[in-house]
C-alpha positions in Angstrom: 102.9 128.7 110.5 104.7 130.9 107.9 103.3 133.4 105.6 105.0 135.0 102.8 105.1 138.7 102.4 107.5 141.3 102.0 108.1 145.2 102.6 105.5 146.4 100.3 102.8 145.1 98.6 102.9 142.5 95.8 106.6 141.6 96.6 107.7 138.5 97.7 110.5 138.2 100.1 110.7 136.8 103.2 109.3 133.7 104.5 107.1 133.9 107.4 104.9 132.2 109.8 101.4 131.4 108.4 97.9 131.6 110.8 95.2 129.1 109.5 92.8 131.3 108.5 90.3 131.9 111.5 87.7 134.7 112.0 89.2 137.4 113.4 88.6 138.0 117.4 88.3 142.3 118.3 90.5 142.8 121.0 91.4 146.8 121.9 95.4 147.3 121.6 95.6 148.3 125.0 93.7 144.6 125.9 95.1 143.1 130.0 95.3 140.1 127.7 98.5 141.3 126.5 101.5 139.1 128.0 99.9 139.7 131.8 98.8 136.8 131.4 99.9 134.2 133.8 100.4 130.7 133.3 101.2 127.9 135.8 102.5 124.4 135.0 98.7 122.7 135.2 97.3 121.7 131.6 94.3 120.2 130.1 92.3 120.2 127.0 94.8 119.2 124.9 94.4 115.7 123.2 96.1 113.1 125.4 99.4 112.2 122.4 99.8 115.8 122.7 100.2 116.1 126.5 103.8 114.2 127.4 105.4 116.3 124.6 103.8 119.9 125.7 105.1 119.0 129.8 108.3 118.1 128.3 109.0 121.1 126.3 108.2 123.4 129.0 110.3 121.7 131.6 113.5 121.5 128.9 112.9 125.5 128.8 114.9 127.7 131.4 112.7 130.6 130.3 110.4 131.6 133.1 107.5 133.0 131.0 106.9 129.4 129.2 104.3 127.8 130.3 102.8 124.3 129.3 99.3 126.5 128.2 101.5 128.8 126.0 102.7 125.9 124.1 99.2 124.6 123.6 97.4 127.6 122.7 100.0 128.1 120.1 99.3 124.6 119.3 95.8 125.0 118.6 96.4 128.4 116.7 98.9 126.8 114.5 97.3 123.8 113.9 94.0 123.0 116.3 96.3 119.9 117.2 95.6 118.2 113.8 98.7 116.2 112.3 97.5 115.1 109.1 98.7 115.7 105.2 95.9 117.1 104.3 94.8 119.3 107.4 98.0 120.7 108.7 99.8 121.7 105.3 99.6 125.3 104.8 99.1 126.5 101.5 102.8 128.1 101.3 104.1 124.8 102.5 104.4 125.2 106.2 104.2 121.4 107.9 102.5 119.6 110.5 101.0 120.3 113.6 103.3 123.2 114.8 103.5 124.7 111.0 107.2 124.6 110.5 108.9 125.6 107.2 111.2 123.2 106.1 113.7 126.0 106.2 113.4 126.4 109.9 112.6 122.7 110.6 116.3 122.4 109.7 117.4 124.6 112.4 114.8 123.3 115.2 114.1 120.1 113.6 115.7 116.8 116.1 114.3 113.2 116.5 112.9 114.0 119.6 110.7 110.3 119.9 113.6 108.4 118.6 111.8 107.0 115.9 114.3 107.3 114.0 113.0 109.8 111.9 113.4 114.0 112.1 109.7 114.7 111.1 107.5 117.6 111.3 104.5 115.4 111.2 105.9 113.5 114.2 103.7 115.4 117.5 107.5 115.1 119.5 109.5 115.8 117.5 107.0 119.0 116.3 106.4 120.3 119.7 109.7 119.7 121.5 110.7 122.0 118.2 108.6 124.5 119.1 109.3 124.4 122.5 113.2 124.7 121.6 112.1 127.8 119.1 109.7 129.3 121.7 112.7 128.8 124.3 115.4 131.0 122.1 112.9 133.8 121.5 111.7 133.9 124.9 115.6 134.5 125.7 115.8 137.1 123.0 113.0 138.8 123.9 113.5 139.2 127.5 117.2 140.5 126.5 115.4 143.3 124.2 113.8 145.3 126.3 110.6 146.1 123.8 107.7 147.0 125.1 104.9 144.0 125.1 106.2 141.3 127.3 108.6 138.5 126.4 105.6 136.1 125.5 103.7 138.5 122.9 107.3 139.9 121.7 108.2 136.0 121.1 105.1 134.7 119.4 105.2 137.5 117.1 108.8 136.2 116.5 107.2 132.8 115.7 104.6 133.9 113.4 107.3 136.9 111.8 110.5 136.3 112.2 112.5 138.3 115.0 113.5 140.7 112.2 110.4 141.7 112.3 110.7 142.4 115.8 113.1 144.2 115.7 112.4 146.4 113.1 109.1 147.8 115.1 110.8 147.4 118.4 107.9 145.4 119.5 105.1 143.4 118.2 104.3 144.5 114.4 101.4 146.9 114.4 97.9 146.0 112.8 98.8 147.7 109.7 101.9 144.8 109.0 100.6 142.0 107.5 96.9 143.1 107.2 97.3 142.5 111.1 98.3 138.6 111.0 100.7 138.5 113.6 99.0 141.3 115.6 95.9 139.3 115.7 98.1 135.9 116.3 99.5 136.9 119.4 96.7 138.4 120.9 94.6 135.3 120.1 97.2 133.1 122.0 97.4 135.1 124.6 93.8 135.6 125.4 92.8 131.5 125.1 96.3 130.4 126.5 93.1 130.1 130.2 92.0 127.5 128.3 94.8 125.0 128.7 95.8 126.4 131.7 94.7 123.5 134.2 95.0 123.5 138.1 98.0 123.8 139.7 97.4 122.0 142.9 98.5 118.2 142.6 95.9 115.2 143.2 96.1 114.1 147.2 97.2 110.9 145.7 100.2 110.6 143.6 100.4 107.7 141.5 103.8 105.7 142.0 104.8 104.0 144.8 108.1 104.0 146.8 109.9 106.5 149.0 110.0 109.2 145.9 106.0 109.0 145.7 105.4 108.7 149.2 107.3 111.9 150.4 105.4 114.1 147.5 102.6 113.0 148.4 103.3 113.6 152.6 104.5 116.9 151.5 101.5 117.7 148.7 99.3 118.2 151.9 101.3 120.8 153.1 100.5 123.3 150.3 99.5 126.2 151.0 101.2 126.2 154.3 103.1 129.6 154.6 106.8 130.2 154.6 108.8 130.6 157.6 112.6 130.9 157.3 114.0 128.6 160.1 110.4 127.0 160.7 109.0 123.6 160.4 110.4 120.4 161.5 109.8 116.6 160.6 106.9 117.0 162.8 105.2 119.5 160.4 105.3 123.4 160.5 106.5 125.7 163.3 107.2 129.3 163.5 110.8 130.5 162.6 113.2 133.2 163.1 115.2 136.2 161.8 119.2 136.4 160.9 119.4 139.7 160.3 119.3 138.8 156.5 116.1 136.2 156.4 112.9 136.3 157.3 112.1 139.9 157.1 109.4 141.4 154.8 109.0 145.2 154.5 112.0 145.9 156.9 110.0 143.8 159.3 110.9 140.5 160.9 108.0 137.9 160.0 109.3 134.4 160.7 109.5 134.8 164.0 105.4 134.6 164.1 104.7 133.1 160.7 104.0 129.3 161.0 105.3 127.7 158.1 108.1 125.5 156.7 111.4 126.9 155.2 112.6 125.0 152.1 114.6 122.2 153.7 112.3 122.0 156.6 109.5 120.7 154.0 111.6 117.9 152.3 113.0 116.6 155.7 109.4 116.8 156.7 108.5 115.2 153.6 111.0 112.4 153.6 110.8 111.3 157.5 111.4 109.0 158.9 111.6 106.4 156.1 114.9 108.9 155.2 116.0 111.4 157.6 117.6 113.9 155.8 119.7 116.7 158.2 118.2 120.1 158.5 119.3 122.7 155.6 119.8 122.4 151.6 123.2 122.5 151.6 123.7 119.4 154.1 120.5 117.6 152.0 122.6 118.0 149.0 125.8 116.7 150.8 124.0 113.6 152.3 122.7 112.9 148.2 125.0 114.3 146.3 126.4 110.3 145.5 123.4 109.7 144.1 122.7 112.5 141.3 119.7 112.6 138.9 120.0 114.3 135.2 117.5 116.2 134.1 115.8 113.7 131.8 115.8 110.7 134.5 113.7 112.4 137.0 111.3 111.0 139.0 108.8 111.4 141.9 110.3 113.3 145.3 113.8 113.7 143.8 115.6 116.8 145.6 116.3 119.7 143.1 119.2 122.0 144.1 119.6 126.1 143.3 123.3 127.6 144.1 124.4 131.0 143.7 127.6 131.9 141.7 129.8 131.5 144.9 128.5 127.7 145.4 126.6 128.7 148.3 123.6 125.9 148.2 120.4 128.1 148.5 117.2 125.9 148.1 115.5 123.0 147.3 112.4 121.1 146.2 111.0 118.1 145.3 110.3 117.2 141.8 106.5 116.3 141.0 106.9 115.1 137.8 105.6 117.1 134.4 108.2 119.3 134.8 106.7 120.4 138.2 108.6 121.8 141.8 106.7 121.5 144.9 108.3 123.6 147.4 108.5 126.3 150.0 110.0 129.4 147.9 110.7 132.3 150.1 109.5 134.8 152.5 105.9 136.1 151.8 105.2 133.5 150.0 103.1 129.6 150.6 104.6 126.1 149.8 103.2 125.9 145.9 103.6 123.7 142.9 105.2 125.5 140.0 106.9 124.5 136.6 110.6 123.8 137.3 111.8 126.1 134.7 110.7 129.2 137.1 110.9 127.9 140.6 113.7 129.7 140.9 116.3 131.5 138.7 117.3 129.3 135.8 120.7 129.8 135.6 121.0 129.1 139.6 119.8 125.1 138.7 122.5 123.4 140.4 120.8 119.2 139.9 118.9 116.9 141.3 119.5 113.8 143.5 117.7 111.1 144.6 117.5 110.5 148.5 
């Protein structure tokens, strides 16, 4: 939501974000709660119209600190998920149940449910806006620098205005805005638990088909550790070392670690109804007739990564709500993570559908 103040008291000036007023939670300036806070892909709490939209803006973010429980504590700071006229209206005008301006609707503002209507008080079109505002300060305050974290330094943006930001090279101090933005951020950041929901899938997908049925075969398998050049299509085996791969701390790990590799656990996943060949690079070859944009996935498609010579590095299978499931890298176990921070964004190469 959007206040307005201005650089000293009793003038007007800039238009801000407003906080429904709420009683104000202590919380010592040197709090853990302060952007350490780590958020997986899981949700709950949130009211059920609310859900689809939240899982949506996440995954359409490249930005690896946003999280599906960011969005939603915001959510519930902004508005405590209400979308009517009379409950979710500011009294300096802000809109619906993310608190837009119309000023800054017209920048974020998109007919994101194709109603055919670009609507504030429409729950997509409002959070898939804040998810796309969320998204660009993220990115700018990552790029910063400032001390705080990029989600404290981008929810201060929200509530602010990244001027603000930048003019205290971090998250306005208590004193600014008789602490509105201070206390904002650190009351998203401290409830954000609350919608954080578990990140381990249900045994039992829903969905049938070859998709479903390899996400499930392979949903079994987490928390089975990595082992570059392990696993097989019948299940997990211990790997080896390249003189690149596999080593952790100088020393060479695969070679006793039973585990899966990344391509190891989608062949696994997908035999012997589809027998993919052994590595990313070949999986991608076999699909790659068969792609998958970003807003058609489904159930067990392949996601690729490539770095900036081509070279295909890794893959996963998508688990819908904007979810990976795969087997990231030395040291680590197969896991279930928000797409968006699987892996580096920019490295996203697509998905296909085996």
């Amino acid at each position: 939501m959007k206040v307005i103040t201005g650089a000293a008291a009793g003038v007007l000036g800039l238009i801000l974000l407003l906080v429904i007023s709420i009683a104000v939670l202590v919380i010592d300036e040197d709090d853990a709660a302060v952007d350490a806070t780590n958020g997986g892909s899981g949700l709950q709490g949130v009211p059920a119209e609310f859900r689809k939209w939240i899982l949506k803006a996440d995954a359409e973010c490249k930005e690896p600190p946003m999280t599906p429980a960011l969005l939603a504590a915001q959510l519930y700071q902004e508005s405590k998920f209400k979308t009517s006229v009379a409950e979710a209206t500011s009294s300096v005008g802000a809109q619906g149940p993310a608190q837009f301006m119309p000023g800054t609707w017209a920048t974020w503002g998109r007919d994101d449910d194709g109603n055919g209507r670009n609507s504030p008080w429409d729950i997509g079109d409002a959070v898939m806006a804040q998810g796309r505002m969320m998204c660009s300060l993220l990115r700018q305050a990552t790029a910063s620098g400032y001390p705080g974290g990029p989600r404290a330094l981008a929810l201060a943006g929200y509530n602010a205005g990244w001027g603000r930001v930048q003019q205290y090279r971090g998250v306005p101090p208590k004193s600014f805005a008789g602490g509105e933005t201070y206390n904002y951020v650190q009351l998203i950041l401290s409830t954000m638990s609350r919608f954080q929901g578990p990140d381990l899938v249900p045994v039992s997908f829903s969905g049938t088909g070859t998709g479903p049925d390899a996400l499930r075969k392979a949903s079994t398998r987490l928390g089975t550790p990595y082992a570059y050049g392990g696993g097989s299509p019948s299940g997990p085996s211990t790997g080896f070392c390249d003189g690149t791969n596999g080593y952790r701390n100088g020393r060479c790990v695969a070679s006793t670690t039973t585990g899966f590799d990344c391509s190891s656990l989608t062949q696994y996943a997908y035999w012997p109804s589809v027998k993919l060949p052994r590595t990313a690079a070949a999986q991608y070859g076999a699909t790659s007739n068969r792609p998958v944009s970003r807003d058609n996935l489904k159930a067990g498609d392949l996601l690729f990564w490539s770095n900036s010579s081509g070279f295909i590095y890794h893959v996963g299978l998508y688990a819908g709500d904007g979810r990976v499931l795969h087997a990231p890298r030395t040291g680590k176990t197969v896991e279930l993570v928000p797409l968006a921070s699987a892996m580096p964004a920019g490295d996203y190469l697509g998905a296909t559908r085996p």
